[in-house]
C-alpha positions as CSV (number, residue, x, y, z in Angstrom):
1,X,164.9,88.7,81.8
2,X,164.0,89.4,85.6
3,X,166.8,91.0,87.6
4,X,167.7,88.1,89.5
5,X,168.8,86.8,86.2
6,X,170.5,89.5,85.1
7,X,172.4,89.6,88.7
8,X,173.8,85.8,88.1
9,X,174.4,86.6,84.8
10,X,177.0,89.6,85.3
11,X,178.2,87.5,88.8
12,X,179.1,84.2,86.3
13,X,180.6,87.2,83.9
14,X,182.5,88.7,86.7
15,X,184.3,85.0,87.8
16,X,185.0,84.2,84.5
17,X,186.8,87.6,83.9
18,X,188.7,87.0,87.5
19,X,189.3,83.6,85.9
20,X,191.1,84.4,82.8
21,X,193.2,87.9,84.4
22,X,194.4,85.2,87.0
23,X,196.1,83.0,84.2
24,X,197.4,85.3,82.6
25,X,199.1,86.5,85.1
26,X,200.5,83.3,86.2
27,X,201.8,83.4,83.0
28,X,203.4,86.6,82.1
29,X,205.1,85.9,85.8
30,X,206.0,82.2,84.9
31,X,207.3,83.7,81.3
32,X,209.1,86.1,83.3
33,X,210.4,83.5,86.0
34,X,211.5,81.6,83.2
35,X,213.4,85.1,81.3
36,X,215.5,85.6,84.6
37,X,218.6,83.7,85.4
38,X,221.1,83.9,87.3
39,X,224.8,84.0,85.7
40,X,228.6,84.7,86.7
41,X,230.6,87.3,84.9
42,X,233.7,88.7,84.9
43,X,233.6,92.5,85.4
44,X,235.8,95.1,84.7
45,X,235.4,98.8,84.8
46,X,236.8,101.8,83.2
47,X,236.3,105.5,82.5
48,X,236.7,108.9,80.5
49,X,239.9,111.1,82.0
50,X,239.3,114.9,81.4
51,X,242.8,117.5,81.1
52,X,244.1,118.4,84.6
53,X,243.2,115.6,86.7
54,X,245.0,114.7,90.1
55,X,246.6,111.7,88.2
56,X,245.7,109.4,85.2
57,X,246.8,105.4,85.2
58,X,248.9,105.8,81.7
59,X,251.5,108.8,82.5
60,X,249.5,111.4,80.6
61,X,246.2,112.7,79.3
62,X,246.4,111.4,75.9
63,X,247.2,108.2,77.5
64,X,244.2,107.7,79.6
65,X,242.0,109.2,76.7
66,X,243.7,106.5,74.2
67,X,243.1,103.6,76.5
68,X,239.2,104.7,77.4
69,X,237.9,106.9,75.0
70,X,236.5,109.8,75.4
71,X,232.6,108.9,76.9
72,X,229.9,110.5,75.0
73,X,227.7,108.0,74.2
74,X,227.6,104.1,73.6
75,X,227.4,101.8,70.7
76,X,223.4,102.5,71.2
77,X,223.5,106.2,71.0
78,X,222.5,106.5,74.8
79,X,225.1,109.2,76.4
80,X,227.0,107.6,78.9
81,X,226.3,107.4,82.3
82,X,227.8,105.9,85.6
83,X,227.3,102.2,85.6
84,X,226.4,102.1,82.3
85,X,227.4,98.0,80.9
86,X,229.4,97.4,77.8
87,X,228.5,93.2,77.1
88,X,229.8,91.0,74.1
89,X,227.2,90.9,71.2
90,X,225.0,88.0,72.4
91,X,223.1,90.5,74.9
92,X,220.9,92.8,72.9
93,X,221.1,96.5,73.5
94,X,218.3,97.0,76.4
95,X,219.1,93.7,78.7
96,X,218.5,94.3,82.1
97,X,221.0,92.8,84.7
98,X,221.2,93.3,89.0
99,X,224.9,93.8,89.8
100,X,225.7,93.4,93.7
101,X,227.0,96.7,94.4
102,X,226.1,98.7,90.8
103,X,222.3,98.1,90.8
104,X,219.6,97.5,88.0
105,X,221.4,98.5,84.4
106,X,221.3,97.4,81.1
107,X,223.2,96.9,78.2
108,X,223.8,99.6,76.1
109,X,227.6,99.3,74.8
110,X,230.1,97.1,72.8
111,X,233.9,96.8,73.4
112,X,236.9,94.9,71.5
113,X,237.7,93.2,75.1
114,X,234.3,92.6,76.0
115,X,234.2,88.9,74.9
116,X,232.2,85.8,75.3
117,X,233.5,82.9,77.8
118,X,236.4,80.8,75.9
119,X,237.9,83.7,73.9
120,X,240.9,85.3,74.8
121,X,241.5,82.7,77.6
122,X,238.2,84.3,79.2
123,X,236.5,81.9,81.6
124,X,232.9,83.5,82.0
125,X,231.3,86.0,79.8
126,X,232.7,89.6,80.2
127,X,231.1,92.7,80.8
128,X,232.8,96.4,81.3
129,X,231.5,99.5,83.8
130,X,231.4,103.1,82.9
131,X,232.4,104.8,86.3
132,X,232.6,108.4,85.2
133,X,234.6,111.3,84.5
134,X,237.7,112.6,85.9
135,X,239.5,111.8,88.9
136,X,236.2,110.7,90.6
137,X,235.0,108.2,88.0
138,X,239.0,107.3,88.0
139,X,238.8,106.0,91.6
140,X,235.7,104.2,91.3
141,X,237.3,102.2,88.2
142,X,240.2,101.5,90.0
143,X,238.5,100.4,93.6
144,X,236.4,97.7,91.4
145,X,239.3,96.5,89.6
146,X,238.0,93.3,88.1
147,X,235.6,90.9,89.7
148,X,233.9,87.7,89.1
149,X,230.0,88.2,89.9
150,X,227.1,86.1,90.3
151,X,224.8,89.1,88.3
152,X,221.2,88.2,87.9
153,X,220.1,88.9,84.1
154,X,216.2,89.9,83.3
155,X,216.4,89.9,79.5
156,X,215.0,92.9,77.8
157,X,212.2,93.8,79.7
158,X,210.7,97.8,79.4
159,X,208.9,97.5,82.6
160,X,211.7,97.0,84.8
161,X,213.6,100.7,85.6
162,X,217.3,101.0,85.8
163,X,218.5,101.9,89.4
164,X,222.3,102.7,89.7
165,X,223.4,103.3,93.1
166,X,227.2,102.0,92.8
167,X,226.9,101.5,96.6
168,X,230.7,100.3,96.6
169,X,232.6,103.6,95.6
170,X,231.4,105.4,98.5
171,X,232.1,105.3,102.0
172,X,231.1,101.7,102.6
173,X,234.1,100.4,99.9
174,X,236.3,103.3,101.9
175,X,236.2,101.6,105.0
176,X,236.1,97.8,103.7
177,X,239.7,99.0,101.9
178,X,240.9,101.2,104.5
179,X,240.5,99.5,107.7
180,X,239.1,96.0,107.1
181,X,241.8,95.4,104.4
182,X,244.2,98.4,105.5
183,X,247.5,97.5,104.1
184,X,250.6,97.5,105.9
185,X,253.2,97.9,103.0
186,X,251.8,99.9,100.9
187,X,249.4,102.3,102.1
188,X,249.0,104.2,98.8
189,X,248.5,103.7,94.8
190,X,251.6,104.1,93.0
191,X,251.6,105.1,89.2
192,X,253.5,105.9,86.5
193,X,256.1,108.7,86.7
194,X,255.9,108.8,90.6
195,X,259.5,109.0,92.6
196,X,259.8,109.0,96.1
197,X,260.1,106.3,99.1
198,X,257.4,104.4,98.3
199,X,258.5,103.7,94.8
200,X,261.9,102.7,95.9
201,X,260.4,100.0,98.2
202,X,258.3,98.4,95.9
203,X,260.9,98.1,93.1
204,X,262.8,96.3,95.9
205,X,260.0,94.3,96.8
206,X,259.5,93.2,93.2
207,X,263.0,92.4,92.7
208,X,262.7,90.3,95.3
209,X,259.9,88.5,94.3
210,X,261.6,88.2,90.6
211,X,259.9,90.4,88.4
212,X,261.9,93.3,88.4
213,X,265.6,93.7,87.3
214,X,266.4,97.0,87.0
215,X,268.0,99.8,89.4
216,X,266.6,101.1,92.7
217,X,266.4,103.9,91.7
218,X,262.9,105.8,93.2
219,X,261.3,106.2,90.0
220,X,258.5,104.4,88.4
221,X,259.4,104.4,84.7
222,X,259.1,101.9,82.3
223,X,260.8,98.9,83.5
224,X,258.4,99.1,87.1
225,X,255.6,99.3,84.7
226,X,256.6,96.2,83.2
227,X,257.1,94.7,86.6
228,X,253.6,95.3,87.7
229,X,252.3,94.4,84.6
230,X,253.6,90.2,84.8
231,X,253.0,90.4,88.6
232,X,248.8,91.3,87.9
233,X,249.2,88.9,84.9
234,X,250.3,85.8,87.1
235,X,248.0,87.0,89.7
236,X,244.9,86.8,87.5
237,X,244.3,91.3,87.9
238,X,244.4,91.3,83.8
239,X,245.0,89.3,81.0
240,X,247.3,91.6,79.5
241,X,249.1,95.1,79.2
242,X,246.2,96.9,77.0
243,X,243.5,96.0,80.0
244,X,242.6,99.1,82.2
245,X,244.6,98.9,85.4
246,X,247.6,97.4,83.6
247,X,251.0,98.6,85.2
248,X,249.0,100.4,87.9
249,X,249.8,99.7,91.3
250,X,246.0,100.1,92.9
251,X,243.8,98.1,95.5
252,X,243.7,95.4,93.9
253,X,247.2,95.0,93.3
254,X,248.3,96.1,96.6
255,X,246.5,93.5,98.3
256,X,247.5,90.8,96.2
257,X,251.0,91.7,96.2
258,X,251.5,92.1,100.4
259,X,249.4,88.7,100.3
260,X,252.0,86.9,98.0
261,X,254.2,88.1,100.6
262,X,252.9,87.3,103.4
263,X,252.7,83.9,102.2
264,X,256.4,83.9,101.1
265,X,257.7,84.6,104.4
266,X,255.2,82.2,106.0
267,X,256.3,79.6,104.0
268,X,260.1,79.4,105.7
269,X,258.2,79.1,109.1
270,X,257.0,76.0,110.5
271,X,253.5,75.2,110.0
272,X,252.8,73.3,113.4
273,X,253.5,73.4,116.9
274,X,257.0,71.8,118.2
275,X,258.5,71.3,121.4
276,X,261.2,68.8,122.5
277,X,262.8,66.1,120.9
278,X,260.4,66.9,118.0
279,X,262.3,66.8,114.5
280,X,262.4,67.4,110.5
281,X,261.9,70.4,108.0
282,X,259.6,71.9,110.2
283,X,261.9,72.4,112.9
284,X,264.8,73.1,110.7
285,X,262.4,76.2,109.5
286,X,262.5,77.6,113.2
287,X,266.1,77.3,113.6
288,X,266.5,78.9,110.5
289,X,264.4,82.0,111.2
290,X,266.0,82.1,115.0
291,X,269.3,82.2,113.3
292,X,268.1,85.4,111.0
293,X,267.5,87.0,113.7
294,X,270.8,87.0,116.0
295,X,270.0,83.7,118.2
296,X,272.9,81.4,119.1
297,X,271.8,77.9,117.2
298,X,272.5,75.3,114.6
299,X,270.6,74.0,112.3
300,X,269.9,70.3,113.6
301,X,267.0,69.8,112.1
302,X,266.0,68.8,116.0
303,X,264.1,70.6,118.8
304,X,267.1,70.3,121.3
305,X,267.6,72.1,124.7
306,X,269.5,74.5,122.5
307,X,266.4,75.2,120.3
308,X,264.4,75.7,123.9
309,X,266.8,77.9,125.3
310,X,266.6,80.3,122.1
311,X,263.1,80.0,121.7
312,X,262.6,80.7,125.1
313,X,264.8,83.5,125.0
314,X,263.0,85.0,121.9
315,X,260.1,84.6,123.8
316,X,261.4,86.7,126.7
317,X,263.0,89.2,124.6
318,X,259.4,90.1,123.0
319,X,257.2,89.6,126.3
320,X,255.6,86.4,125.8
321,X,256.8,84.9,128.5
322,X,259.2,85.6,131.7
323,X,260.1,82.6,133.8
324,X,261.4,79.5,132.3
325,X,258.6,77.8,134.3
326,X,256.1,79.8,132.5
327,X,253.2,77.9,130.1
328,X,254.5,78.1,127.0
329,X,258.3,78.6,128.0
330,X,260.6,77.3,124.8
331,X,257.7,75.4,123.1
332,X,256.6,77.1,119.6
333,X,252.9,77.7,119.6
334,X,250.9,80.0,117.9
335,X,251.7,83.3,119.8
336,X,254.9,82.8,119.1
337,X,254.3,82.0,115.2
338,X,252.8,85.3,115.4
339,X,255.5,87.3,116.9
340,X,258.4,85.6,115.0
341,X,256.4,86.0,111.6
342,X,256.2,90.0,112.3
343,X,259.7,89.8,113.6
344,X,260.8,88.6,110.6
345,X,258.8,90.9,108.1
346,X,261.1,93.7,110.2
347,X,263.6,92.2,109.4
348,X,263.1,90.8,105.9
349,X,261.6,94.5,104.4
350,X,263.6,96.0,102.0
351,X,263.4,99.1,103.5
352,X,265.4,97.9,106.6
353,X,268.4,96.7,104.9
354,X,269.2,100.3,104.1
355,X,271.0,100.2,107.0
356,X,275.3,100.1,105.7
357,X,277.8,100.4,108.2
358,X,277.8,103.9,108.8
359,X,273.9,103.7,110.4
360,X,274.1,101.3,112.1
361,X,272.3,102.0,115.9
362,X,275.4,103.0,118.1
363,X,275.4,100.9,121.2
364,X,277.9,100.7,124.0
365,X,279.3,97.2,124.2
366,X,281.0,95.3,126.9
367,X,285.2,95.3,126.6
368,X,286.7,94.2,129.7
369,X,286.4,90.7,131.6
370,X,284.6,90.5,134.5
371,X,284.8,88.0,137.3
372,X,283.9,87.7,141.2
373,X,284.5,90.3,143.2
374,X,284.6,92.8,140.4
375,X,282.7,95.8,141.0
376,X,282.0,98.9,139.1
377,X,279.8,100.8,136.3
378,X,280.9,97.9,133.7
379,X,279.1,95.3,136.6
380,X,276.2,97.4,136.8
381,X,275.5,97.4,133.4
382,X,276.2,93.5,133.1
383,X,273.6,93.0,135.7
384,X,271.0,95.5,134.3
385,X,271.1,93.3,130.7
386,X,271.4,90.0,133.1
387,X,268.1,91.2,134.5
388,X,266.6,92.0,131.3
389,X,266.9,88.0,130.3
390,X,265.3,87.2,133.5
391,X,268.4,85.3,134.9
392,X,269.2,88.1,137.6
393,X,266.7,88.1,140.5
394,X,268.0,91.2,142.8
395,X,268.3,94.8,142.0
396,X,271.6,95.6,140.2
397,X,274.1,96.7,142.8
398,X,277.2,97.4,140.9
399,X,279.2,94.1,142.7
400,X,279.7,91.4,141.1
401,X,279.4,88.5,143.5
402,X,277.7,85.0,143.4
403,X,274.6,85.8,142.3
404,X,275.8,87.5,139.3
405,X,278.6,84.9,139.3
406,X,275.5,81.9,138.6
407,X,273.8,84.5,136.0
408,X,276.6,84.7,133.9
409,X,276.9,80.8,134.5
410,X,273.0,80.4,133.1
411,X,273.3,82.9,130.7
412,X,276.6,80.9,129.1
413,X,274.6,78.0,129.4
414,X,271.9,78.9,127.2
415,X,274.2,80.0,124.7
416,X,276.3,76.6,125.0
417,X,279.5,78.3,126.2
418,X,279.8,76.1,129.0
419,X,278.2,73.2,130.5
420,X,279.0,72.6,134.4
421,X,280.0,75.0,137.1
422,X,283.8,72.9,136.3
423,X,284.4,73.7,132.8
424,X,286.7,76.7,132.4
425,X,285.6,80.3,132.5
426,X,282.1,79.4,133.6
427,X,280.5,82.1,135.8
428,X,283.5,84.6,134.3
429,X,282.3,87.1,132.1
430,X,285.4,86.8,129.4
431,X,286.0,86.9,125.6
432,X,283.3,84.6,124.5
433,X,280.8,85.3,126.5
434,X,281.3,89.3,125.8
435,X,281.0,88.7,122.2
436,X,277.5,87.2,122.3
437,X,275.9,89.6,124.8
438,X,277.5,91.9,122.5
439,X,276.2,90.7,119.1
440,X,272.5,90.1,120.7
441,X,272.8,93.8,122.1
442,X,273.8,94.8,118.6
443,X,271.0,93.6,117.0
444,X,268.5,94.6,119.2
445,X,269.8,98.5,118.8
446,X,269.5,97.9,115.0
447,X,266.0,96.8,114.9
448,X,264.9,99.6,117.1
449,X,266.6,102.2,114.4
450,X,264.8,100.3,111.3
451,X,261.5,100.2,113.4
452,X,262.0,103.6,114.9
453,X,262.6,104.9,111.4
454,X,259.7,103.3,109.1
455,X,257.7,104.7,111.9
456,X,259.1,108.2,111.3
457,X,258.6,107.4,107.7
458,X,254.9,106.2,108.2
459,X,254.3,109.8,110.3
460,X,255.9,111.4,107.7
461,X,258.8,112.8,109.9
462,X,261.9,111.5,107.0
463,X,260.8,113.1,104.1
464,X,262.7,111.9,100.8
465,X,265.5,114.6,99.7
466,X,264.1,116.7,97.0
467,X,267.9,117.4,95.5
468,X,268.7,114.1,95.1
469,X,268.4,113.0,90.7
470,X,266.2,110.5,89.9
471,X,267.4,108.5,86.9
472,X,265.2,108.4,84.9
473,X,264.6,105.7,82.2
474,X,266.9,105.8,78.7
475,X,264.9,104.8,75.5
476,X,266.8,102.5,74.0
477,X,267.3,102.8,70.6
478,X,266.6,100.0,68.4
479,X,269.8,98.6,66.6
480,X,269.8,98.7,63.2
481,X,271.0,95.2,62.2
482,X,267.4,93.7,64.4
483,X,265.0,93.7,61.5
484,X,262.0,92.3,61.6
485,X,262.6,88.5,61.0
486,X,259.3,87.3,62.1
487,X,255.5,86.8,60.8
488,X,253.4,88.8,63.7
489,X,249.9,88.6,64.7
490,X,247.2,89.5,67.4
491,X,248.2,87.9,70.7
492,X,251.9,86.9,70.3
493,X,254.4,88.8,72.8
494,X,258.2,89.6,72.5
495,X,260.9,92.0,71.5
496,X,259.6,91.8,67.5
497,X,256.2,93.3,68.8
498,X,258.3,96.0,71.2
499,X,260.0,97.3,68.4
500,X,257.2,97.0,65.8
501,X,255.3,99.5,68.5
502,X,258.6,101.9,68.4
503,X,258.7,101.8,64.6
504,X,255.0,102.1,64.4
505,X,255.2,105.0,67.5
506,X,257.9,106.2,64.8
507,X,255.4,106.9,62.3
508,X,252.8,108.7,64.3
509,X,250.5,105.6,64.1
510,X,250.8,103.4,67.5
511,X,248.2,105.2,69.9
512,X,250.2,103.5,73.0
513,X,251.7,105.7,75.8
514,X,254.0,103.0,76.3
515,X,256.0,100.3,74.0
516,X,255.5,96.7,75.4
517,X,256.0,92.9,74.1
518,X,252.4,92.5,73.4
519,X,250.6,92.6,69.9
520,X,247.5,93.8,71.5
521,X,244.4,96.1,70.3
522,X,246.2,99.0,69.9
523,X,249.2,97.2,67.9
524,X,246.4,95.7,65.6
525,X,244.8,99.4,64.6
526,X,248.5,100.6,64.2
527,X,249.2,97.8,62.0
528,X,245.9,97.6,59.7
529,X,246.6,102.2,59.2
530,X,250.0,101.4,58.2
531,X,249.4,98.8,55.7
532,X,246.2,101.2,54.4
533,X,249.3,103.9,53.8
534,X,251.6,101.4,52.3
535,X,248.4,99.9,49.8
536,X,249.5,96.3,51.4
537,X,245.6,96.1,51.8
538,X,242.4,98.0,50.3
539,X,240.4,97.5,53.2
540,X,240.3,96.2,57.0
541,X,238.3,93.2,56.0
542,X,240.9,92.3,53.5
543,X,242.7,88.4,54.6
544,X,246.1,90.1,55.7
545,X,244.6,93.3,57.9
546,X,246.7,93.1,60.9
547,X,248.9,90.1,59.8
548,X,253.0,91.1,59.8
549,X,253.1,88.8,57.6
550,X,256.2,89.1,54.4
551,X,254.8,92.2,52.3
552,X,254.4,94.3,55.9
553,X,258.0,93.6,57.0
554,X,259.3,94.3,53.8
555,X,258.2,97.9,54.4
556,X,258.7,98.2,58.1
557,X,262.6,97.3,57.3
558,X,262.8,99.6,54.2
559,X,261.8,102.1,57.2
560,X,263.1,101.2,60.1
């Protein structure tokens, strides 16, 4: 064969190998196309508390250590690592997945609450995050909470590398939670076994809402616990008491609970601009809210000239408008929205009804009647406040002639004393008139002392007094002649399951750091040990393992 043969020959050769590496390669990406997919989970995270830490989320150690184990290694026999992905059976051990914000993992754990879309109420497929050790891996746990995630799964695939950078537990989830989402109630987590201020505010602000009945008494015991607890599970933060977060007042749960509110108050204000001769709930709203806060009005359910005079006046006392001729003067639009909603909120925190008789701001009110030709100190100070409400148009001069005479006029009829220059007392600063200059002057010296003093609170300048007792929470013991009446099992909730934890706690075999209404994980594994002791099973695969069922409550009341 001459070499030009021998040339086309390894040429035809070389296409034919270009050929075949070309398909295949179309298909190992096509098989791998067709491997990837894109699917929403529900993600959760939790991690391994060592002794000593700054805090745990359960009051103790033990706690923390029963409720996330102890993080050595995984279900696999890989030793644990940040980001590491506990996923319900149907993922083999070795699946890769993209997490926005984790990175590349894979699969290498199991968990009793990591379950498959359906069960336990679950509406996607759920998947768990190791975030660490210690107060560090602690704080990454609680700053991801639990999310819903469009996660893009690869299947088991060796040649794709694991790359966990957990981008949102450093500085950039810092600022997004600090000063994108800064809160204005509650600035800090709260936890079990706290006291102080900020404790005593929230119980308030729970009680409010409904959820908690107790005392306010500063501490964060028990019965706040609880509180938190059915305010995350209404609000979707976990299914139930044994989930990691539960009864912890974190990021999460901060947000959502000055959101729910927020709306609250914004639901008792009108949702639309009004102005005159407008009319309905919406209007009756704004009269409602003026009222709250000191202004001279009825509740009409009609945007009269009264309900312009004390919007306007609102308006003037909080510098959105001067002059009665100003754009905007006694019409409710959304500036004012905004100011009357924060207005409220000043007035409607819980903190700011701490005020009894004995704080109240001390102010010097108005006792003697005044009329033309009066002059004095008492006149000066009349036409100082006169000038404040924009109805007095020279400088104070301690006389009180007719131009003060026509303030006093306006001002009485904005607050629907009089009429007309002809009906009596009009333009004479007497009884009636005193006793609403005095009551808005009153009011105004009270919200400056509840501002001035959540600001010296916020600045840290009222400290709370370390002498005073905190009560702290009585166990209650359980009465003798409350037996166990009922058949239990996994998932049911009431006081039979509270005091089959205390009579399991009893025995040294309920791993809880706190007794609740649930018959959760940790109720089941108390159960299933005690009927092992009591030979009411042979084995945790026997029918009745974890089942309170007539043989188990026979023993617990021979016990209890």
């Amino acid at each position: 064969m001459n070499t030009k043969n021998i040339n086309y020959h390894l040429l035809h050769v070389r296409y034919i190998f270009l050929i075949v590496l070309g398909l295949l390669s179309y298909f190992a990406l096509y098989e791998m196309a067709e491997a990837t997919y894109q699917k929403t989970f529900t993600i959760s995270a939790y991690y391994s508390p060592i002794p000593n830490q700054e805090r745990y989320v359960t009051k103790s150690y033990e706690g923390d250590l029963s409720l996330n184990g102890s993080g050595v290694n995984s279900a696999d026999g890989t030793p644990v690592y940040p980001g590491m992905i506990a996923a319900p059976s149907a993922y083999a051990f070795g699946t890769k997945m993209d997490i926005p914000g984790i990175g590349v993992v894979a699969v290498h754990d199991r968990g009793g609450a990591i379950v498959h879309a359906g069960e336990r109420g679950q509406s996607y497929d759920r998947l768990d995050i190791w975030m660490g050790y210690g107060d560090k891996g602690l704080s990454r746990a609680l700053n991801w909470g639990k999310r819903n995630v469009n996660v893009t799964v690869y299947g088991v695939d060796p040649k794709i590398k694991e790359n966990v950078y957990l981008e949102g537990f450093t500085e950039a989830e810092k600022f997004i939670r600090t000063i994108v989402t800064k809160q204005k109630i509650f600035k800090t987590d709260l936890w079990y076994n706290q006291s102080g201020d900020e404790v005593g505010k929230l119980q308030k602000y729970l009680k409010n809402l409904g959820y908690y009945k107790g005392t306010i008494d500063n501490y964060y015991g028990n019965e706040v616990y609880k509180a938190v607890i059915a305010f995350q599970i209404d609000q979707d933060i976990v299914n139930n008491e044994e989930e990691f977060g539960a009864g912890y007042l974190g990021p999460q749960t901060r947000a959502k609970l000055e959101a729910v509110i927020e709306k609250k108050r914004k639901d008792k204000l009108p949702k639309k601009n009004l102005g005159r001769d407008d009319s309905g709930d919406e209007v009756k709203k704004l009269q409602e809210a003026l009222i709250k806060l000191g202004y001279n009005l009825e509740i009409t359910g009609v945007y009269d000239q009264k309900t312009i005079d004390a919007v306007f006046d609102f308006q003037k006392d909080n510098n959105i408008v001067n002059e009665e001729d100003s754009l905007g003067a006694g019409y409710f639009g959304t500036q004012t929205f905004a100011v009357l909603s924060d207005r409220l909120a000043s007035l409607e925190d819980p903190t700011s009804q701490d005020l009894d008789n004995s704080q109240q701001a001390k102010f010097t009110a108005f006792n003697n009647t005044l009329s033309l030709g009066d002059k004095g100190d008492d006149v000066m100070r009349l036409q100082q406040e006169l000038k404040k409400f924009n109805l007095l148009r020279i400088e104070p001069t301690g006389y009180y002639g007719q131009i003060t005479q026509n303030a006093v006029f306006k001002f009485q009829q904005r607050k629907g004393i009089v009429t007309s220059m002809e009906d009596s007392g009009a333009g004479t600063f007497g009884p009636q008139t005193i006793n609403h200059l005095n009551g808005i002057l009153g009011y105004r010296a009270n919200n400056k002392q509840r501002i001035a003093m959540r600001t010296a609170k916020f600045n840290g300048k009222i400290l709370v007094d370390k002498n005073i007792e905190i009560a702290k929470p009585k166990t209650q013991p359980v009465p003798v002649e409350e037996l166990f009446r009922e058949d239990l099992k996994f998932g049911v909730r009431g006081k039979q399951v509270a005091m089959l934890q205390t009579s399991l706690s009893k025995l040294g075999l309920f791993s809880g750091s706190l007794t609740t209404d649930y018959f959760g994980n940790k109720t089941l594994d108390a159960v299933i040990n005690f009927q092992l002791e009591q030979g009411i099973i042979t084995s945790k695969n026997d029918p009745e393992a974890g089942y309170v069922g007539k043989k188990t409550r026979a023993k617990l009341n021979k016990l209890t």
